[in-house]
C-alpha positions in Angstrom: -24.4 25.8 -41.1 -24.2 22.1 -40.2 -21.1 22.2 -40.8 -20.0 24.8 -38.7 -22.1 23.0 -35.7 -20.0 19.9 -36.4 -16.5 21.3 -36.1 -18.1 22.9 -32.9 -18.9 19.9 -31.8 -16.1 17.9 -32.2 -13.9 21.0 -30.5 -15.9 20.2 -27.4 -15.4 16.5 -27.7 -12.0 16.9 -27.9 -11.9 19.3 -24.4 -13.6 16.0 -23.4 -11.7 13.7 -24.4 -8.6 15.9 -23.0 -10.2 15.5 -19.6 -8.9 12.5 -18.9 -5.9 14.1 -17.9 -6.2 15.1 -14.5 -4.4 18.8 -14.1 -4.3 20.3 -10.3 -6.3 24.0 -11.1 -9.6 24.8 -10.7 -11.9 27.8 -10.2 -10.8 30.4 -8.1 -12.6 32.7 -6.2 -11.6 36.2 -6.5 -9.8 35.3 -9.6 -9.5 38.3 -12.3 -10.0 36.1 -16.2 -8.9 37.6 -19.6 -10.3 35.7 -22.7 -9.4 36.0 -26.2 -11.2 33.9 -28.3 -12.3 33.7 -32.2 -14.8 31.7 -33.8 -17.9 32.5 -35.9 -21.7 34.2 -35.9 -24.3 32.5 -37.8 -26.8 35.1 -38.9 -30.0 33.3 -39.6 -33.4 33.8 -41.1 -33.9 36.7 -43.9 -31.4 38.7 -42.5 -29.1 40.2 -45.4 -25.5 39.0 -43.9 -23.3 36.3 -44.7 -21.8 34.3 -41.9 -18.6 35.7 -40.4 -15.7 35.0 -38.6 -15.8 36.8 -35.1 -12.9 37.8 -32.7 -13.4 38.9 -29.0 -12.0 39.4 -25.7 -13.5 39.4 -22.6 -12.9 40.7 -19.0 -14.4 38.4 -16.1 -14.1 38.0 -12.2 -14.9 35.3 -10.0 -16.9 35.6 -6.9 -16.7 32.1 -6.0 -15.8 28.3 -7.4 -19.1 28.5 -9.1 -20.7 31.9 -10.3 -18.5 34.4 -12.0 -19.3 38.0 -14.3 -17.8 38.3 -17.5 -18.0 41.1 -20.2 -17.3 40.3 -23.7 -16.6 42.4 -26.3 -17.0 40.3 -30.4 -15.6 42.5 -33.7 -17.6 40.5 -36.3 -16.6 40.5 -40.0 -19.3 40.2 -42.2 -20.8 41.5 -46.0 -24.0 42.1 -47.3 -25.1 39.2 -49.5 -26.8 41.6 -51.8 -24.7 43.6 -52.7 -21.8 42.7 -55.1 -19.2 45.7 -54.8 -19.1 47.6 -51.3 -20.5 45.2 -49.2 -18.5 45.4 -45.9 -20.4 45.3 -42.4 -18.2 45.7 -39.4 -20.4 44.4 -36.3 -19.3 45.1 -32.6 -21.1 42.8 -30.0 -20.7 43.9 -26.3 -22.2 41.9 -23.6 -22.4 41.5 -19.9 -22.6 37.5 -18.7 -23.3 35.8 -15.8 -21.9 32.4 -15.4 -22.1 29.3 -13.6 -19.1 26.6 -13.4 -20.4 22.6 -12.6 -17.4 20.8 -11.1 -15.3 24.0 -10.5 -12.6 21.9 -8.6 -11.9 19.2 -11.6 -9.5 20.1 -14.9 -12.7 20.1 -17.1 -15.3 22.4 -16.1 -18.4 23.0 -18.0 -20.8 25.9 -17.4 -23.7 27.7 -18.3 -24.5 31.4 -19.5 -26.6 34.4 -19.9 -26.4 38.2 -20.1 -27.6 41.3 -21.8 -26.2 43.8 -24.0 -26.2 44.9 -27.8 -24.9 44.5 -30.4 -24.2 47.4 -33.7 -24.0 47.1 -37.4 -21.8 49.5 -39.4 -22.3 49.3 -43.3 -19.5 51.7 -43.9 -20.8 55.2 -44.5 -24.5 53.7 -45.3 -25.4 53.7 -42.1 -25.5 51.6 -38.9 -28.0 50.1 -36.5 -27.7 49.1 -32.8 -29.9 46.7 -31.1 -30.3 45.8 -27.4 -29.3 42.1 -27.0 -29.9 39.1 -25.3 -27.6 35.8 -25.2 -27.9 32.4 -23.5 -25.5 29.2 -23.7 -23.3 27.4 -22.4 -19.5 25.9 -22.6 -16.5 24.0 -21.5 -13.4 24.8 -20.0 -10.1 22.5 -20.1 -7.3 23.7 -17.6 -4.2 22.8 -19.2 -2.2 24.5 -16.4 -3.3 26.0 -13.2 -3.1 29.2 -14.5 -4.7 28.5 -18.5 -8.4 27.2 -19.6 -9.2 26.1 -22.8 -12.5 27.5 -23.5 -15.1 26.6 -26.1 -18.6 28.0 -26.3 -21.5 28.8 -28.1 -24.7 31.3 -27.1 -28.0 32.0 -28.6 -27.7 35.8 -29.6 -31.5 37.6 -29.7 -31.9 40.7 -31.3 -35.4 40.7 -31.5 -37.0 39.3 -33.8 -33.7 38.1 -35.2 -31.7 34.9 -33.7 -28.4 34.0 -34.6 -25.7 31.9 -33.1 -21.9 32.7 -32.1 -19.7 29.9 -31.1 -15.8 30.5 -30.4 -13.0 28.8 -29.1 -10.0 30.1 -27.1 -8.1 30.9 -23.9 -8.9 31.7 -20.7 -6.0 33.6 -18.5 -6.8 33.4 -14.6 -4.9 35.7 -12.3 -4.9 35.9 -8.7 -7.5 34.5 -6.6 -7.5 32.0 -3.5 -5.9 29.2 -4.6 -7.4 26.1 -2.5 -4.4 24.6 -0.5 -4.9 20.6 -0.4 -5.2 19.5 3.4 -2.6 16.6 3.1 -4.3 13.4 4.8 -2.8 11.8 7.4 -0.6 8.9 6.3 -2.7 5.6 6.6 0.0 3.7 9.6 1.2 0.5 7.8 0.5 -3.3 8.7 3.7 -4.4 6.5 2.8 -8.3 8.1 -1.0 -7.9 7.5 -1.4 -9.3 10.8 -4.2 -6.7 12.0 -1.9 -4.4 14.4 -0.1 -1.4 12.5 3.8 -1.6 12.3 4.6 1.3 15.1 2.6 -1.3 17.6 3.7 -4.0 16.4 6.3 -6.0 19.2 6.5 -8.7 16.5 7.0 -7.9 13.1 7.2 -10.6 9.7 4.3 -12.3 11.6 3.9 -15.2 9.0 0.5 -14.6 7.3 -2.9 -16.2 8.9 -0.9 -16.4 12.7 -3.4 -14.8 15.5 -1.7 -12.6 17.5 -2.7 -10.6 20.3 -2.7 -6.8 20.7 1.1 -6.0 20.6 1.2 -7.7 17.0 2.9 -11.1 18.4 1.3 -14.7 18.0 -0.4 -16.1 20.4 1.4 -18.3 23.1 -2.1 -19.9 24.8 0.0 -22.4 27.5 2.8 -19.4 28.1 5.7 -21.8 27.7 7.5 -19.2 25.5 6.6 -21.1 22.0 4.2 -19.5 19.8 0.7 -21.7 19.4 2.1 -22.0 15.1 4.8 -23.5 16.7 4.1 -25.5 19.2 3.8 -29.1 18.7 3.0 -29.4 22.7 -0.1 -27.4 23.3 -1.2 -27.1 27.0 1.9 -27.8 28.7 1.5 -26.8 32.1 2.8 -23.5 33.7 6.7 -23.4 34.7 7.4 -26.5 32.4 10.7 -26.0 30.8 10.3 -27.1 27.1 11.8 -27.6 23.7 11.9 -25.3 20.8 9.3 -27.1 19.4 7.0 -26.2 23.1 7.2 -30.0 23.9 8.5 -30.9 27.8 12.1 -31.8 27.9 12.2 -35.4 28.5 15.9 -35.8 29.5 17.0 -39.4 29.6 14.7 -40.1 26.8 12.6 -42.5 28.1 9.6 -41.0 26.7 7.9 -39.7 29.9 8.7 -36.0 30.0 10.6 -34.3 33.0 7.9 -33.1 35.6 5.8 -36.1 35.3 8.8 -38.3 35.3 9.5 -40.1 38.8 12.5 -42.0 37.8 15.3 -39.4 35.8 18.3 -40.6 34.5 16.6 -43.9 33.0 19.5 -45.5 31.1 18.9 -45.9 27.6 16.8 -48.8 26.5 15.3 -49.5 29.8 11.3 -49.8 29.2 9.9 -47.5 31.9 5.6 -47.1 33.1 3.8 -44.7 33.5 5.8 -42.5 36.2 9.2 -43.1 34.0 10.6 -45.5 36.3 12.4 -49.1 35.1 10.0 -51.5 35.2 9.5 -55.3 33.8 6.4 -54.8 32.6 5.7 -58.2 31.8 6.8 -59.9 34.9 4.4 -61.7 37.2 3.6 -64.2 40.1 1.5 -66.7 40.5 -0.2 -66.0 44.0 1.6 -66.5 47.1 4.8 -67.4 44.7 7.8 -66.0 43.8 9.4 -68.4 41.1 9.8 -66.6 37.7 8.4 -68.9 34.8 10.8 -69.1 31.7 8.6 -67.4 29.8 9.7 -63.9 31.3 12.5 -64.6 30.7 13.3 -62.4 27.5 12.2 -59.5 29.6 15.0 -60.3 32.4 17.5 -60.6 29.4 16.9 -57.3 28.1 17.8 -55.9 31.8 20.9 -57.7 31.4 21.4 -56.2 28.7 20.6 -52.6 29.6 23.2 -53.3 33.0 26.2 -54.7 30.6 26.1 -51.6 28.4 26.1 -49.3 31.8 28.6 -51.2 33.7 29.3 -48.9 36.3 25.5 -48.4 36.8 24.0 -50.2 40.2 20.5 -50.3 40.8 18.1 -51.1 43.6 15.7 -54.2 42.6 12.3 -53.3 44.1 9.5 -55.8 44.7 5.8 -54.3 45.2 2.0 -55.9 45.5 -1.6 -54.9 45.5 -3.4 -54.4 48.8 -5.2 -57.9 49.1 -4.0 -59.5 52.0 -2.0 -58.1 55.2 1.0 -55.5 55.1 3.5 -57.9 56.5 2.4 -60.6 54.6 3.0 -58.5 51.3 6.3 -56.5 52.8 8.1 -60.1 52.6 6.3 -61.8 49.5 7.4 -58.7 47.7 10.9 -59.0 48.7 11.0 -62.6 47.9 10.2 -62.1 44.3 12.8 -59.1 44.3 15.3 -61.4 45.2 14.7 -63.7 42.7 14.8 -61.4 39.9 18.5 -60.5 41.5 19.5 -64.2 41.3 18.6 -64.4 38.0 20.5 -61.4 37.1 23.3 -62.4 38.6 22.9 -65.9 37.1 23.1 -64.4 33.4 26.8 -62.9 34.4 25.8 -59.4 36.3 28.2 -58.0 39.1 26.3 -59.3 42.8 28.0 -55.6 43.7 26.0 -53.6 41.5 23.2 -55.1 43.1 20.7 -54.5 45.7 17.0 -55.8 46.5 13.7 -54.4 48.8 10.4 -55.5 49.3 8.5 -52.6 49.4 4.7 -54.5 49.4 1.8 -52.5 49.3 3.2 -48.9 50.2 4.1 -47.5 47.1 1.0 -48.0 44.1 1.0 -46.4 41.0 -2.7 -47.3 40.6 -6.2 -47.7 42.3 -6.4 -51.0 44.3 -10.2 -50.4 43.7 -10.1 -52.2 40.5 -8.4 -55.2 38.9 -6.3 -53.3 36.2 -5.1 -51.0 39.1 -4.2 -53.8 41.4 -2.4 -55.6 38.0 -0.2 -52.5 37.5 0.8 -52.4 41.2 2.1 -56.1 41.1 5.4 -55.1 39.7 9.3 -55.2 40.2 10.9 -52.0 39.1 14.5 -50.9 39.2 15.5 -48.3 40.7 19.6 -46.7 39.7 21.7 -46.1 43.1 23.8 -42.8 42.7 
């Protein structure tokens, strides 16, 4: 007896371990079963009948995933324990189930059982005996195919007063029935870049990953000068700018003040320009009311020189201008004083008179506040201006 419960329980720990094997089938509804299956029926208590080997078929329908009607017909083939010579019982069990299927749409299904019936004993020309019968249980079915369960299970049999046990193993044949057609989801869109907006939107694909990027998929361009913010070593250049391709503002003579702020293009090269980009000797000045340069300005001269005899055919304008203390006419002609003597020394250290010009210009131009001392500093200055 025990061990006859532990083979059947080790044949429904294999259907469980077989389950991990996902199989596309499940319970049908309207499906027509066939069954053949073999096993054994325990007779217990004082009955007088050995333990037999059973074989049975049975005949079911589905009326839904879950609940189904089966009947079941067992040939049992048992002796009489008693009885040493001409002993054979033939016993026929016939049965009408209801069962119900948990998890009807996964490849192992287990259920539960019961029905009515009877079940009859024939002792072979000594007689027979028929009782009405009631069963209970339960099993497992393993769907190796769509169309083929393996089927284990056991049931309580009642005869009354008698209880015995029947536990078989077999197949289960499903034919027919409305097969479940698997709605296909809709393919999730890609983001191939990961940038947030799905490939068929996206204007900008191979966005490098952690770039923002705006609604179309493309990185974000904050000042619109056509260079992506990742890029852009020049944030906030101002609309219409023309820039690099690193999203700086061209700065075309080089002079280190970029285009549109730049007063002054075509700086020659290695001329040291202010603010505005314009030629300037920035460390130049006058004593007040004077116009003589002190000799120590004059390494700043020299490096005009220098500038001028690398650009020979350049010509430039030399252009004198003051703060705002004192009168316009005053400043007009001090300015162009100490414009002139920056030309005399330039012309001094070997420079071409003809490539020369000079203009006060006084007070009229500033590049700075007069309101305050350093504005009034950077507008005393001589700057040099290229004549095209």
């Amino acid at each position: 007896m025990k061990a006859k419960i532990a083979v059947i329980m080790m044949c429904l720990s294999m259907l469980w371990c077989l389950s991990v094997t996902r199989v596309r089938a499940e319970q049908r509804a309207g499906a027509i079963t066939v069954s053949p299956m073999v096993g054994g029926y325990l007779f217990e208590g004082d009955q007088d009948l050995k333990n037999s080997p059973t074989y049975g078929l049975g005949l079911g329908y589905n009326f839904d995933e879950n609940w189904s009607t089966e009947v079941m017909f067992n040939f049992i083939d048992s002796k009489q324990r008693k009885r040493p010579n001409d002993n054979d019982v033939d016993g026929y069990m016939y049965h009408f189930d209801l069962l119900y299927h948990l998890f009807p749409s996964h490849s192992l299904v287990p259920y539960f059982a019961a029905g009515i019936g009877g079940r009859t004993l024939d002792y072979k020309g000594r007689g027979s005996d028929s009782d009405f019968m009631l069963n209970y249980g339960g099993g497992l079915k393993y769907f190796v195919t769509e169309n083929i369960a393996l089927r284990g299970d056991v049931r309580h049999v009642m005869t009354l007063p008698e209880n015995n046990l029947v536990y078989t193993a077999g197949l289960t044949y499903y034919f027919g029935g409305e097969k479940k057609v698997e709605e296909k989801r809709p393919e999730q869109p890609k983001d191939s870049d990961g940038d947030g907006v799905y490939d068929n939107m996206d204007r900008c694909p191979n966005t490098p990953k952690g770039v923002k990027v705006d609604g179309m998929g493309c990185p974000l361009d904050t000042d619109g000068d056509g260079v992506y913010d990742y890029l852009d070593k020049c944030p906030g250049t101002p609309e219409g700018v023309k820039v690099d391709e690193a999203g700086c503002p061209l700065d075309t003579d080089g002079d280190g003040v970029y285009d549109y702020l730049d007063k002054c293009p075509d700086t020659p090269k290695g001329a040291k320009v202010n603010k505005v980009g314009c030629w300037t000797i920035k460390n130049l000045t006058f004593d007040t009311n004077k116009w003589n340069i002190k000799s120590k300005f004059f390494k700043d001269l020299d490096e005009v020189v220098t500038v001028l005899k690398k650009n020979p055919n350049l010509k430039i304008e030399i252009q004198g201008h003051t703060d705002n203390i004192g009168s316009a006419k005053y400043n007009q002609i001090l300015s162009a004083k100490r414009a002139k003597a920056v030309m005399e020394y330039l012309v001094k250290k070997g420079v071409d008179p003809s490539r020369l010009t000079y203009a006060g210009y006084g007070f009229s131009m500033p590049i700075a506040s007069n309101k305050t001392a350093e504005g009034r500093a950077q507008n005393r200055r001589v700057e040099l201006h290229i004549i095209k």
